[in-house]
Wavefront OBJ file of the C-alpha trace (Angstrom):
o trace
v -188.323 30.853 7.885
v -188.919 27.226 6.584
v -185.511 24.707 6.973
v -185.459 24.852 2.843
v -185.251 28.172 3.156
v -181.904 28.771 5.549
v -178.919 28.453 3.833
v -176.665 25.589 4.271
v -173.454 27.346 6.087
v -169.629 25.570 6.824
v -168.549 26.039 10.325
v -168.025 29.800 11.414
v -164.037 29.553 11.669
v -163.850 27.973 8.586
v -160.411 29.274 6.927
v -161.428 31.909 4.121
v -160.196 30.814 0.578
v -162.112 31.581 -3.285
v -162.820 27.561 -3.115
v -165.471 28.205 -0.457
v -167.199 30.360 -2.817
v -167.565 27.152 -5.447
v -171.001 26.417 -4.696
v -174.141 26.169 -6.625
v -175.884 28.577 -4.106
v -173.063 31.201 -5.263
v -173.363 30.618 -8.805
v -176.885 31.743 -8.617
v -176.557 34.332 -6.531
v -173.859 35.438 -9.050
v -176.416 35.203 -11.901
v -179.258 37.500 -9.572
v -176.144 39.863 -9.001
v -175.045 40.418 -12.861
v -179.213 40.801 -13.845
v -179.604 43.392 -10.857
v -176.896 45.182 -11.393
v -176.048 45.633 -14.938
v -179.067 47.763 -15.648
v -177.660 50.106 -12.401
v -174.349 50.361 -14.940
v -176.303 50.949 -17.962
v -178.214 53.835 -17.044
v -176.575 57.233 -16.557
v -175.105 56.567 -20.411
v -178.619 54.743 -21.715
v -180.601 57.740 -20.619
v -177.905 60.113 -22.353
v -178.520 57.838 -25.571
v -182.307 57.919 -24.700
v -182.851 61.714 -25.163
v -180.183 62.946 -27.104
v -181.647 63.575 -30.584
v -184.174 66.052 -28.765
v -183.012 69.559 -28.787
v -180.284 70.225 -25.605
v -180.438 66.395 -25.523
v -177.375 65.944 -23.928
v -177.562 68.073 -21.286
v -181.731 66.566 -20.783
v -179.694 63.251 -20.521
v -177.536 64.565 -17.830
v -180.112 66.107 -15.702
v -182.492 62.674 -16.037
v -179.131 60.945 -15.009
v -178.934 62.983 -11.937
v -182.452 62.341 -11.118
v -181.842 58.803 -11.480
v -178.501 58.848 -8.863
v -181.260 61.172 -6.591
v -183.661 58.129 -6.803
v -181.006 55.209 -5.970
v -179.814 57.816 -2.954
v -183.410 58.264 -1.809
v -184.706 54.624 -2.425
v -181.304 53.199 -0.057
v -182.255 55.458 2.243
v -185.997 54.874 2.888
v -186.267 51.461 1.317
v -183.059 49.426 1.911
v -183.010 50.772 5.440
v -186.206 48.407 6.180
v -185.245 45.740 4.915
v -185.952 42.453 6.790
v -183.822 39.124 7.051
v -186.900 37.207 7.293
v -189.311 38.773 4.678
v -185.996 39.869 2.085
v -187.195 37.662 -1.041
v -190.499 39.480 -1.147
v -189.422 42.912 -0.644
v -186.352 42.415 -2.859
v -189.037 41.238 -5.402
v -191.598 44.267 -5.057
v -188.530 46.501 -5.564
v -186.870 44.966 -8.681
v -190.635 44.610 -9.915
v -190.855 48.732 -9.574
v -187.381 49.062 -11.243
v -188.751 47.564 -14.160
v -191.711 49.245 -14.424
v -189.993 52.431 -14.357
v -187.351 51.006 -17.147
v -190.235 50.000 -19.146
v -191.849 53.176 -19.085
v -188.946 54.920 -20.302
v -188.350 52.467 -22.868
v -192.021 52.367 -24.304
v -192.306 56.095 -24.001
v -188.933 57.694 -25.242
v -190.768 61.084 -26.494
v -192.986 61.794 -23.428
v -192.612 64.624 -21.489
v -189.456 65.374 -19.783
v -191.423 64.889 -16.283
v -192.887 61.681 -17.355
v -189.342 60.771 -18.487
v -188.022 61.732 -15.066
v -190.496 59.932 -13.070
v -189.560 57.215 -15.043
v -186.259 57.783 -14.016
v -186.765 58.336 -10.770
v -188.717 55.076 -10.014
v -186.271 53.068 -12.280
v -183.561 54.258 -9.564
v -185.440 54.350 -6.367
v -187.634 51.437 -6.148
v -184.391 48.258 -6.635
v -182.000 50.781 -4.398
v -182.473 48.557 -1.714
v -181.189 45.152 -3.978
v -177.599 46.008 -3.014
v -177.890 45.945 0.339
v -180.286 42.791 0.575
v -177.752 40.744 -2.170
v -174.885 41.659 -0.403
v -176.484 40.556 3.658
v -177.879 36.915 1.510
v -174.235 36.205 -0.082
v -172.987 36.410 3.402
v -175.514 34.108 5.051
v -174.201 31.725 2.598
v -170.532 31.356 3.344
v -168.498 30.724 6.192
v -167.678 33.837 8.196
v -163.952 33.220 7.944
v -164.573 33.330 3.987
v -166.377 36.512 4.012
v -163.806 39.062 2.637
v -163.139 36.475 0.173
v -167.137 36.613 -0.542
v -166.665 40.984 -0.833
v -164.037 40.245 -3.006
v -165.850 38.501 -5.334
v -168.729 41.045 -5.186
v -166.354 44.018 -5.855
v -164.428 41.615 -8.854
v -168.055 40.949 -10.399
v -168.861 44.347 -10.127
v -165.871 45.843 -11.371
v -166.368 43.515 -14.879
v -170.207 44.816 -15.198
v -169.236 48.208 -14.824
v -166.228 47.242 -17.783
v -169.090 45.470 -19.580
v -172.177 47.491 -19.482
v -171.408 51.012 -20.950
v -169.989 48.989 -24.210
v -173.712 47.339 -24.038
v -175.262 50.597 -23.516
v -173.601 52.394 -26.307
v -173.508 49.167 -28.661
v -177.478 48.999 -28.344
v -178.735 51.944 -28.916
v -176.280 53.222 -31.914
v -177.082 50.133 -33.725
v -180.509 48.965 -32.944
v -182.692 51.868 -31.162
v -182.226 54.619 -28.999
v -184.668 53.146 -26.066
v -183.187 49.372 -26.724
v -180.796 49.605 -23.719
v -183.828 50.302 -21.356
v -185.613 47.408 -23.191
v -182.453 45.212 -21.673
v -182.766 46.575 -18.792
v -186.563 45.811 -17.790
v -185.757 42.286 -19.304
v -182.809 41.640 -16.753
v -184.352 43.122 -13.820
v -187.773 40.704 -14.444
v -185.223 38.357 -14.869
v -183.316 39.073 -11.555
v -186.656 39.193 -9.971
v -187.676 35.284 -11.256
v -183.658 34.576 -9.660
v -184.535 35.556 -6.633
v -186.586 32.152 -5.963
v -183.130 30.214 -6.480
v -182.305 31.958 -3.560
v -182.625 31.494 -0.323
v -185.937 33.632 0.719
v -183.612 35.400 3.382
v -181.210 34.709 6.273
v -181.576 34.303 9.673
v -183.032 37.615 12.152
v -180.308 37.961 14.322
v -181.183 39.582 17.737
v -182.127 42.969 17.388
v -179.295 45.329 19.735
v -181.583 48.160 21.114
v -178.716 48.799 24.134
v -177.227 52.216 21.288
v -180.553 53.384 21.547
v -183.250 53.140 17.976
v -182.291 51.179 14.587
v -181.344 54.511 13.132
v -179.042 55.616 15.930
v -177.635 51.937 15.128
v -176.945 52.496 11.861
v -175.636 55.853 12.608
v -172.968 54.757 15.179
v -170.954 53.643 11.448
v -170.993 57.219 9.813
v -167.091 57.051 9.580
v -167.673 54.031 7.316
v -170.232 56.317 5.267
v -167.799 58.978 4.645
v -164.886 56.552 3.526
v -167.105 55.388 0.915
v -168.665 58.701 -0.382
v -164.225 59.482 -0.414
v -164.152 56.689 -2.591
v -167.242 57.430 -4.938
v -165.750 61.092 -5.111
v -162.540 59.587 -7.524
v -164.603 57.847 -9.207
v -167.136 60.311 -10.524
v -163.506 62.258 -11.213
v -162.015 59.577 -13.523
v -165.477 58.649 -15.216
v -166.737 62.606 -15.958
v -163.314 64.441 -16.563
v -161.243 62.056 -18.150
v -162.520 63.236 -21.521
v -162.062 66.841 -20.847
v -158.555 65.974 -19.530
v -157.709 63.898 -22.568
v -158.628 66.949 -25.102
v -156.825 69.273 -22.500
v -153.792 67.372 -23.446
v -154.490 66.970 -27.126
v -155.567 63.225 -27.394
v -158.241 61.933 -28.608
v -161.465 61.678 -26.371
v -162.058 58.397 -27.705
v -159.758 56.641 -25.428
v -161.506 57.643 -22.127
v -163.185 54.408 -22.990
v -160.428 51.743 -22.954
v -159.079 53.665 -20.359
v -162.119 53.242 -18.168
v -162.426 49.577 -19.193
v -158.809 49.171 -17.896
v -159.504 51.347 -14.575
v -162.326 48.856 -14.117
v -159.968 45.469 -14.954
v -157.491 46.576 -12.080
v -160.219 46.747 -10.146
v -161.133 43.844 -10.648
v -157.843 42.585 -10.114
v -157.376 44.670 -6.723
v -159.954 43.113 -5.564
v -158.828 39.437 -6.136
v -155.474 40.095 -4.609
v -157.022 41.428 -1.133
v -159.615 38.177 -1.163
v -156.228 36.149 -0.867
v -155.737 36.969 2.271
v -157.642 36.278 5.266
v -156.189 39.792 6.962
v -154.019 42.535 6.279
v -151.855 44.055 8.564
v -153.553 47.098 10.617
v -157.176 48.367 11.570
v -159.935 48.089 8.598
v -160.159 52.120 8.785
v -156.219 52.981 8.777
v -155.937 50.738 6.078
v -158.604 52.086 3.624
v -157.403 55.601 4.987
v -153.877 54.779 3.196
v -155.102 53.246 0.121
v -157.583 56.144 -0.686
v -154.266 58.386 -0.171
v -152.781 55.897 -2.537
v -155.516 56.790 -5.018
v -155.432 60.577 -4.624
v -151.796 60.521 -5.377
v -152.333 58.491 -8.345
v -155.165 60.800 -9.403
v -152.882 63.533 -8.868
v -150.396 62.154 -11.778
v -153.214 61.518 -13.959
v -153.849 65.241 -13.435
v -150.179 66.438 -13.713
v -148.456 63.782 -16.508
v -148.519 64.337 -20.169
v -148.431 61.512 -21.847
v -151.217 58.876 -21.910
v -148.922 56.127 -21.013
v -148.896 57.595 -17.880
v -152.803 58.476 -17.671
v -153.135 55.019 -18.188
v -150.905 53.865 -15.834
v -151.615 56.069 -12.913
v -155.550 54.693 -13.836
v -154.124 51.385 -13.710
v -152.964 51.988 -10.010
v -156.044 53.787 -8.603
v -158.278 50.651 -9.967
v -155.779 48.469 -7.838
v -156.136 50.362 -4.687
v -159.859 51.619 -5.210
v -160.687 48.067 -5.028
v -158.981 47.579 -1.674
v -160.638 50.937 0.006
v -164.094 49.636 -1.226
v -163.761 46.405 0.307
v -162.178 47.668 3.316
v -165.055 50.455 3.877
v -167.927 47.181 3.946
v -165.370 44.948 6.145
v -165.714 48.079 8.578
v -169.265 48.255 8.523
v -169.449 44.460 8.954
v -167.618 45.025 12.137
v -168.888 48.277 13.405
v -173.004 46.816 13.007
v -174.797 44.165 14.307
v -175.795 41.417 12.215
v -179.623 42.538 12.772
v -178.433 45.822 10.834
v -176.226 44.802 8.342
v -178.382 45.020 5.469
v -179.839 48.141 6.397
v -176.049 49.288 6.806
v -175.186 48.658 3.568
v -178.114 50.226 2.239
v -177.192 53.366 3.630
v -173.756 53.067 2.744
v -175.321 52.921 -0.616
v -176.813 56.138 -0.578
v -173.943 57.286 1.060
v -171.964 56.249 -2.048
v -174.187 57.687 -4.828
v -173.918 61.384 -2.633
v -170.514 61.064 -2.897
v -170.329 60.331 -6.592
v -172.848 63.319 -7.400
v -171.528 65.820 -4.832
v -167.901 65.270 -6.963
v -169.652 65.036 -10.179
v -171.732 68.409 -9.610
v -168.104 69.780 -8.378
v -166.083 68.693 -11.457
v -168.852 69.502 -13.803
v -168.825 73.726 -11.893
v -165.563 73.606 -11.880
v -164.653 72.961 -15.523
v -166.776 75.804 -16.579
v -164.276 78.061 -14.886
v -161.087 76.279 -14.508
v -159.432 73.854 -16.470
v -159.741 69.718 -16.214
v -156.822 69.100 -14.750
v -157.482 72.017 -11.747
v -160.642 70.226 -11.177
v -159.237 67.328 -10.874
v -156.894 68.538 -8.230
v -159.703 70.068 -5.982
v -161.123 66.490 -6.434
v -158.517 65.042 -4.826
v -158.445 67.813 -2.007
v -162.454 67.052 -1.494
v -161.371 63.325 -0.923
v -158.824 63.982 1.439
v -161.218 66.246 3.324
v -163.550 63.315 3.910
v -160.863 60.212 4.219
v -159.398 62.964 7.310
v -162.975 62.890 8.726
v -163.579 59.391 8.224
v -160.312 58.782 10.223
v -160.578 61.332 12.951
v -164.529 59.732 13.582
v -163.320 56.224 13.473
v -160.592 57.086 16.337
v -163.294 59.037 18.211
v -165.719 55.826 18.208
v -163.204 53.486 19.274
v -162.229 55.809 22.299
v -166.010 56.096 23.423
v -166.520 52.345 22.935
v -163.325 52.006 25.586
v -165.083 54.653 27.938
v -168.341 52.611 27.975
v -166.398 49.171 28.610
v -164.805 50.433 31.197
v -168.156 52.107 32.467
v -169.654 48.647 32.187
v -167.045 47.021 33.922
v -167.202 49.300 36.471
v -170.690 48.814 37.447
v -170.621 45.206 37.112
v -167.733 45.077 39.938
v -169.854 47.627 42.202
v -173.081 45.313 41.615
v -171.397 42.070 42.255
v -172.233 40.425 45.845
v -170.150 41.061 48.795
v -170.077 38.512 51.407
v -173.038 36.113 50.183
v -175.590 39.348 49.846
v -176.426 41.410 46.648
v -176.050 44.974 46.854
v -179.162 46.280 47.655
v -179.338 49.329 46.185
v -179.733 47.658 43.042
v -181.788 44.882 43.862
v -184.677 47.334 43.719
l 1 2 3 4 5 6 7 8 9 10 11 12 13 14 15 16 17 18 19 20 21 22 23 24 25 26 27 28 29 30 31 32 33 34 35 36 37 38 39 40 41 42 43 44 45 46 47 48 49 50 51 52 53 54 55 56 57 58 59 60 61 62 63 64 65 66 67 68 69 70 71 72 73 74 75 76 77 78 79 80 81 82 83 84 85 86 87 88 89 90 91 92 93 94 95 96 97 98 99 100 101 102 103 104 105 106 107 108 109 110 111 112 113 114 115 116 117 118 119 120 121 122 123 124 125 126 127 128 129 130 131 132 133 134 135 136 137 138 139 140 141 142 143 144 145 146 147 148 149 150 151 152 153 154 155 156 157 158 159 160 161 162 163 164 165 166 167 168 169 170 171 172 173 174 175 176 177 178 179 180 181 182 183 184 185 186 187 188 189 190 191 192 193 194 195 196 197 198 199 200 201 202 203 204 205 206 207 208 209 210 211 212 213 214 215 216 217 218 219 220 221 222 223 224 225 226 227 228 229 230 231 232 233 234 235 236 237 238 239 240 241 242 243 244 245 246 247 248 249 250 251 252 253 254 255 256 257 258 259 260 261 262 263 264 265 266 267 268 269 270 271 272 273 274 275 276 277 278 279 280 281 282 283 284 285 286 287 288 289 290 291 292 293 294 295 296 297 298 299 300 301 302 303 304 305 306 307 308 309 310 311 312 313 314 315 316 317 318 319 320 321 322 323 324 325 326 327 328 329 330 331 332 333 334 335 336 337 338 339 340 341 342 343 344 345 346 347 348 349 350 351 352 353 354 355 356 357 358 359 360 361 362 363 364 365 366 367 368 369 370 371 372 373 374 375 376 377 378 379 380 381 382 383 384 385 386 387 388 389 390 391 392 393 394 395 396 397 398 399 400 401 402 403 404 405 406 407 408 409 410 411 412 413 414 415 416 417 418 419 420 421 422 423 424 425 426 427 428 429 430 431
């Protein structure tokens, strides 16, 4: 990679603080970030809007969201995992360039056939899936290390105002200006996020490739705890987005306020995520502690279930946005230190996809179980379905820090038994 094209990094134990982040390099990474992202936000509801004067629109709307959510899982899967430091800008490019062109298709052709639509879909999701991971790797490359939860933190803050932000602009743009005008926005920002990407540094430096675990993907697997924390955390957030409505007319309110009360979910979030950048640690391991907040969030998404009164919907909302934000950034701070470097963005890639199963395994669950049970019972088995995969997440994390001890100690072992005795090697292992 040419000098120009490394970015210009403080010393490694530089002290983390938000001022770090006060760079030009940031601000247009910021910019990239916002373009790439907010179409991700808009879709689900812009494909509902898309389709929904057709007969059975709505539920045409749903299923091409679903196949949208299949194509971000697949395309983090297959195309974020390969990824590579030294060649990002270009594939980062190719990918946002076939996000568009699905986008555009769907907004040029909003009466095709539905499997023209859901190709469209389908490409629109898969082919950028990959952005995340690759945004997320370059924003570290250009901090300090000691400033990189403060650099999550701002990641999880500027997501948490897109995803305030863009189902307003969804909604907004195609009630008063045209059904397919949100997908119009959307190919515009991701050509635009594409054109960003050369205010960017073209990638960050290949670190050493560790081949010691065995292949990449055994690599990448060694971190599956980290994957099931944040499918745990995607799973209470399909449950507040898709049966807060159902929960508000199961309590006699007006369905019209899921929306302010999913804009104020996502401003705590927001704001949970500022107040864990403050610090540069927080007492206990990076697992135990998104273990406890994502118990702090079931319990809060128990009272949402149980309370009466919206005051207290909205407050126990409130809460889980807080402490949502925390186990987010606490799930990538533990893939950050579970990985090597050379793997990161492939990591986060499939933590992606790992997040998108989790929000349509809960979604699929909530959307069964209301057709047998009511809102607030669905809610409830949610929360047990979280729980079920925090307690996993836990119990794997424990296990890989015990065989991680075993093969330190195995190491040590044989380095004392190789180590010369008297002047002469062992010669056993000389050979």
């Amino acid at each position: 990679m040419p000098d120009s094209a490394k970015p210009a990094a403080a010393e490694p134990d530089s002290a983390g603080s938000y001022r770090t982040l006060l760079s030009r390099p940031v601000l247009a990474w910021s910019a990239v970030a916002v373009a790439t992202r907010m179409p991700v936000a808009m879709a689900p509801l812009a494909l509902v809007f898309l389709v929904r004067e057709r007969p059975g629109g709505y539920a045409f709307g749903a299923l091409l969201g679903a196949v949208y959510v299949i194509g971000e899982i697949a395309g983090a899967a297959v195309l974020g995992t390969r990824l590579r430091p030294e060649r990002a800008r270009r594939q980062l490019a190719l990918g946002l360039l076939g996000g568009g062109a699905g986008f555009l298709l769907l907004a040029l052709a909003p009466d095709a056939p539905g499997l023209v639509l859901g190709a469209g879909a389908f490409l629109a999701g898969a082919a950028p899936a990959g952005a995340a991971g690759g945004l997320r790797a370059l924003l570290q490359s250009m901090v300090p290390s000691g400033a990189v939860a403060q650099a999550l933190s701002f990641e999880a803050i500027l997501n948490s105002l897109i995803w305030a932000v863009a189902p307003v602009a969804a909604t907004s743009l195609a009630l008063s200006a045209a059904p397919y005008a949100p997908m119009i926005l959307a190919t515009a920002l991701v050509l635009a996020a594409t054109a960003g990407l050369w205010l960017l540094p073209a990638g960050w430096k290949p670190a050493e490739e560790h081949t010691e675990g065995g292949s990449r993907a055994r690599v990448l697997l060694r971190a599956w705890p980290a994957y099931v924390m944040g499918a745990a955390t995607m799973c209470l957030l399909a449950l507040a987005e898709l049966a807060l409505p159902a929960l508000l007319a199961q309590r006699g309110f007006g369905v019209g306020l899921a929306g302010p009360l999913l804009a104020g979910f996502a401003v705590a979030s927001a704001v949970g995520a500022f107040v864990y950048g403050t610090r540069a640690s927080w007492p206990g391991r990076l697992a135990t502690q998104s273990a406890v907040l994502l118990i702090g969030v079931s319990a809060c998404a128990v009272c949402i279930a149980v309370v009466p009164s919206v005051t207290g919907i909205a407050v126990g909302l409130g809460l889980a946005g807080v402490l949502q934000a925390g186990a987010i950034l606490t799930r990538n701070l533990a893939l950050r230190e579970t990985l090597p470097e050379s793997a990161l963005a492939a990591g986060y890639s499939v933590m992606y996809a790992a997040v998108g199963a989790g929000y349509a395994l809960s979604g699929s669950l909530a959307g069964g179980l209301m057709n047998v049970t009511t809102p607030s019972n669905a809610v409830l088995v949610g929360v047990g379905l979280t729980l079920v995969l925090t307690a996993a997440g836990v119990c794997g994390d424990r296990r890989l820090r015990r065989d991680g001890s075993t093969r330190k100690a195995r190491t040590r072992v044989v380095r004392a038994e190789g180590a010369p005795v008297g002047g002469r090697g062992d010669t056993e292992r000389a050979h």
